[in-house]
Structure formats: C-alpha cells, structure tokens
N, C-alpha and C positions, 0 to 999 in steps of 0.2 A: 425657526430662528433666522435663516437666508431671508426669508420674505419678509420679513418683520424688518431688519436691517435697512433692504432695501425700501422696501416703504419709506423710513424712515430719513435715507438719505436722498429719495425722487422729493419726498414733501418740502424738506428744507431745501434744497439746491435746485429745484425746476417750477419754472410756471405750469409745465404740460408734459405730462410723462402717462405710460401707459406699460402695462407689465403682460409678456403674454408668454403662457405657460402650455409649455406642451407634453402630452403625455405619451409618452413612447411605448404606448400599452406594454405599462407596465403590470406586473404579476401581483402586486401588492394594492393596497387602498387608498394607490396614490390619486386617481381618479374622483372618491369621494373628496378627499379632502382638497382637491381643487376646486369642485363644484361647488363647496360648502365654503373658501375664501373667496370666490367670486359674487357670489350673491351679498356678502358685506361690504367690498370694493369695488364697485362699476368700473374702473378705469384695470382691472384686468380681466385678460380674455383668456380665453382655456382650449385648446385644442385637444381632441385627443384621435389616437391615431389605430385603424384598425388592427395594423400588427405594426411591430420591431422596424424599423427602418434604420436604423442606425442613426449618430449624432450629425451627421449633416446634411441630411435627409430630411430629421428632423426640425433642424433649425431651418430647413427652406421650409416647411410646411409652415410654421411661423411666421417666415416672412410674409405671407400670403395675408395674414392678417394687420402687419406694421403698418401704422400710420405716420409715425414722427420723422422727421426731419435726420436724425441719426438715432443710428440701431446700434444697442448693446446685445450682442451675446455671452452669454455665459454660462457656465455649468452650475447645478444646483447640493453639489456635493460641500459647497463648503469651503474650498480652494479658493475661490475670487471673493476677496472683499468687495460689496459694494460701494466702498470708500474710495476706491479708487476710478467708479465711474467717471468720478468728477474730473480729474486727469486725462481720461481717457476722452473726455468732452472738452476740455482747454484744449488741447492736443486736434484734437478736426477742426475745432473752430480756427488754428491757424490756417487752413486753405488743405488740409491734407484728404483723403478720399477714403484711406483705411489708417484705424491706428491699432495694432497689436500690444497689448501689454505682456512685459517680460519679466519673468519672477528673476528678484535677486538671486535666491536660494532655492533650488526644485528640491525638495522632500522628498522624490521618489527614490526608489532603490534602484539599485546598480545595471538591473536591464532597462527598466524606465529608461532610465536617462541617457541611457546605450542606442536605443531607439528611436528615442527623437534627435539624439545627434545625425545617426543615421539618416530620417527623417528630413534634416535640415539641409545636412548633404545633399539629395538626392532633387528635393524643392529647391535648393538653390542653381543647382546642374538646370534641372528641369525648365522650369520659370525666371529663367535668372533673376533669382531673388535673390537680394545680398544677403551677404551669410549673417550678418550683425542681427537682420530681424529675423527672429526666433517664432515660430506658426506656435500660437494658444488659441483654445477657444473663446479666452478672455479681449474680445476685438470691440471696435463699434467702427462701422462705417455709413455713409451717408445712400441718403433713398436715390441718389441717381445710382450708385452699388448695387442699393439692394434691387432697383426694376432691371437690372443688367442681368443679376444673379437669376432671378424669377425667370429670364428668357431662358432659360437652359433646362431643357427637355428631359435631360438623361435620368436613366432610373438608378445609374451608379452617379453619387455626387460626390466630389470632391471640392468641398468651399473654396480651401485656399489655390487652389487650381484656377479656379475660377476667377477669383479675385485678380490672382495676380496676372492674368490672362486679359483682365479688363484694363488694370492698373497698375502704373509705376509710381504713383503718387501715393504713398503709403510710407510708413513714419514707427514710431513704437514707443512706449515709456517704459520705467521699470516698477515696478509692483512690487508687496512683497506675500 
C-alpha cells in the first residue's frame, strides 16, 4: 500500500524520481517481493543487505545507490505519508540543506515519546541543534549531504549526528 502511494505521488508531482528500497535482511519475504516490484518498475532499485545493520546504516547503504538532486528518507511502516514529500521538497528548494518533518501528533505511547524527548535533549546539548527541530526519519536532504554523509567510514552510524555535524542550514515542516 506504501509503494503504491508513493508511486502515485513521484508520478504526479515529479519529472524524475527514483525509489530505492533496502532490505535490512529481513527474516520474512520481504526480499522477494521487492525483487518482484522492481522488474515492473525500472525506476526502483533494491538493495539488500547481508545481515541487520540497523536504520542508519541502512539508509547509508542506500545512499550509495541515490542519484537525484534531493533525497527522501523514510520508514516503510506506514507512519510517513507520501503526501507530504511534496512539503518536504517546497521546503529544500527554498535554499535549506536538510528539512526534517515533524508529526503534529506522535501516536506513540508514553516511553516512545519519553525517549525521543530525551533523544532531543541530548541532540540538541550534543550538536547544538535547536530544540524546535525534532530528529524523524521522515527527512530529505540534498546530494552535497548526501556525498558528505557517504565520506564517513564508521561501522557505528549515527545520521543525524552527521548531518548536523555538516550542517546548520537545516529547516523542518510539520506533518501529520
């Protein structure tokens, strides 16, 4: 249903988009069923990954493959509308380098949310990041980002570490 979505909203709102999916060897058959929607759609590409790497690990393995001008990240659970791509692509095209989207309303329960408070605290101390923008996986930043991101060796990744470590030129919308 994500993909379909998405499809839907790269078709209509982009001249050139490219979808690249990565499998985080996973234990289930998510592997086929990626290999079986790539041979219908050229324009995504499919990674998959020998073992568990965790989510931003992952997404740099992916970046290895980006080719477009600004990168969407997102999780495939369901949480990010693809609707709000578009947002998050107004939002860079004004000059900014990252744009974080921030839920109005988090759905999680009471440690979740406990945790990324924490979380925000500790990123903000750390990286002075202003507290306002809120670290999602729901981000897009642009390919001088992402070859920036790509320079970085370590086998422990931390995205937004990184990010903010390249950049203060970062920005955020709200989502819901």
């Amino acid at each position: 249903h994500l993909l379909s979505e998405l499809i839907d909203i790269l078709i209509k709102n982009f001249d050139t988009y490219e979808i690249i999916l990565v499998d985080d060897n996973s234990d289930d058959n998510s592997w086929q069923n990626i290999k079986s929607i790539c041979k219908v759609n050229k324009f995504i590409k499919a990674v998959k990954l020998r073992k568990n790497v965790g989510q931003h690990n992952a997404i740099v393995a992916g970046l290895k493959y980006a080719e477009g001008k600004n990168i969407i990240t997102m999780d495939d659970d369901g949480q990010n509308s693809p609707s709000f791509i578009i947002k998050l692509v107004e939002e860079i095209n004004k000059g900014f380098d990252v744009v974080y989207a921030n839920y109005k309303i988090k759905k999680h329960n009471f440690f979740r949310k406990f945790g990324s408070y924490i979380n925000n605290i500790v990123a903000s101390f750390l990286f002075k990041k202003p507290l306002k923008i809120i670290l999602t996986s729901f981000r897009c930043f642009n390919s001088e980002i992402k070859h920036e991101i790509l320079k970085c060796k370590s086998s422990s990744i931390y995205l937004d570490g990184i990010i903010f470590s390249i950049t203060k030129n970062i920005s955020s919308i709200e989502v819901e």
